[in-house]
C-alpha positions as CSV (number, residue, x, y, z in Angstrom):
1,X,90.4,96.0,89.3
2,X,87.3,97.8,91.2
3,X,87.0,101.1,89.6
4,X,84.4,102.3,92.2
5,X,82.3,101.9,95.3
6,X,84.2,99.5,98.6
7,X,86.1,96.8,98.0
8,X,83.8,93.5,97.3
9,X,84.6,89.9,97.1
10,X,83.0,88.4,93.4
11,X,81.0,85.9,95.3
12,X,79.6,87.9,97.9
13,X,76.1,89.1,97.9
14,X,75.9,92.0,95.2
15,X,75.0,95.4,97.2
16,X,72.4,96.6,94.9
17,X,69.7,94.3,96.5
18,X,69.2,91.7,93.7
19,X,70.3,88.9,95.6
20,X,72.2,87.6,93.6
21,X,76.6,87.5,93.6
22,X,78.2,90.0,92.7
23,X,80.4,88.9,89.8
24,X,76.6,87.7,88.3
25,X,75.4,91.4,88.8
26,X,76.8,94.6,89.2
27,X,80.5,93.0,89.1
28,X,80.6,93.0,85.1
């Protein structure tokens, strides 16, 4: 399902530095 970048849980803190989860961010 992740087509790039580590492995990242959907509710874990998104890794570009907005703050906010990552399924509500860069996990589209």
């Amino acid at each position: 399902m992740v087509r790039k970048g580590p492995k990242i849980g959907r509710n874990a803190p998104c890794p570009c530095g907005s703050g906010k989860k990552y399924k509500n961010c860069c996990g589209k």
